[in-house]
C-alpha positions as CSV (number, residue, x, y, z in Angstrom):
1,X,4.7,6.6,7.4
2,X,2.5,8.0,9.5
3,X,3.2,12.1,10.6
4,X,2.0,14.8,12.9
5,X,1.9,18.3,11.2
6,X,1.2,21.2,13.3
7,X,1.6,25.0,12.6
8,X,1.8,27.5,15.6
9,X,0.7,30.8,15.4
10,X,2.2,32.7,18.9
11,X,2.2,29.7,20.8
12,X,-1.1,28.2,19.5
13,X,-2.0,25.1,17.1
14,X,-3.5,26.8,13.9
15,X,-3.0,23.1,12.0
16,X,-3.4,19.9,13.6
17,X,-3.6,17.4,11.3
18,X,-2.6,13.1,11.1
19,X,-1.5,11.5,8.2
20,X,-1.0,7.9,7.7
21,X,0.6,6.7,4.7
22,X,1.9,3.0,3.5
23,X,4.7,4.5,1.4
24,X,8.4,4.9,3.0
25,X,9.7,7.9,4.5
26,X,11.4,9.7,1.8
27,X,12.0,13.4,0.3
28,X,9.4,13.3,-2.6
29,X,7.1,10.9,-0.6
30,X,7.2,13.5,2.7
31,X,7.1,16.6,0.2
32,X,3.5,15.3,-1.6
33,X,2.0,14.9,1.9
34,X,2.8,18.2,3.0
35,X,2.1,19.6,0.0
36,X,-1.6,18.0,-0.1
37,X,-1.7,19.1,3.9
38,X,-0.8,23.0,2.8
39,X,-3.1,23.3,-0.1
40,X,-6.1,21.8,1.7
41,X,-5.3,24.6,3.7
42,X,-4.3,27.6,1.9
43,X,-0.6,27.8,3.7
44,X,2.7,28.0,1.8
45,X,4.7,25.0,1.3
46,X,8.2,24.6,2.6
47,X,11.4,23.4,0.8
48,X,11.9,20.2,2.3
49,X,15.9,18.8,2.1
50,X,17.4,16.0,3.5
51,X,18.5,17.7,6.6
52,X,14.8,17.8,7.3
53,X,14.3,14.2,6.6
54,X,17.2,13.2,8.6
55,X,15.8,15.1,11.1
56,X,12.2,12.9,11.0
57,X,14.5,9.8,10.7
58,X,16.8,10.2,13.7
59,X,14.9,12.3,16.0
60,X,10.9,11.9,15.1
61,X,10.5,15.8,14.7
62,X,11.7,18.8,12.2
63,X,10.6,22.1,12.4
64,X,10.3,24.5,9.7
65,X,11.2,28.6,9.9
66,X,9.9,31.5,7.6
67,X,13.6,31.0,6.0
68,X,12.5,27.4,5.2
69,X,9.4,29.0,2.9
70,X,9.4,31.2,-0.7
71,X,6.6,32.8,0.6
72,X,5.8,35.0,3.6
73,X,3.9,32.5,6.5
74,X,1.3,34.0,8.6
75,X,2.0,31.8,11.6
76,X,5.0,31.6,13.5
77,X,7.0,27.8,12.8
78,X,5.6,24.5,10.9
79,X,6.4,21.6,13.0
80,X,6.1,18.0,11.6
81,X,6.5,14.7,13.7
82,X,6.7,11.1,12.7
83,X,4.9,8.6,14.9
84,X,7.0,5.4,14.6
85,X,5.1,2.3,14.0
């Protein structure tokens, strides 16, 4: 797999960062990355569910919302891409 994660803060890239992975595209496999991503960072984590995944699948892009987090963000939407191979 090989993803795009970007966070916007009013309109502007705060995170920019590639990852390219050999493992499949999956829930727990998409959930580690962006969880290794958000600590390296110091940002929240968001739930991930198959809606998002299907969302990576069929249409290369999900975005996630302040309601997609447990904890407050301090930037405005997460947005995650997957560069197809």
């Amino acid at each position: 797999m090989k993803l795009w994660i970007r966070a916007f803060k009013r309109e502007k890239i705060i995170l920019n960062e590639l990852i390219v992975d050999s493992t499949p595209l999956s829930v727990a496999n998409l959930s580690a990355a962006l969880r290794d991503v958000c600590d390296k960072k110091d940002l929240p984590c968001p739930i991930i569910t198959e809606t998002n995944l299907n969302n990576l699948v069929n249409f290369n892009h999900t975005k996630f919302k302040q309601s997609d987090f447990l904890e407050k963000i301090s930037f405005d939407y997460l947005e995650i891409g997957n560069i197809p191979k």
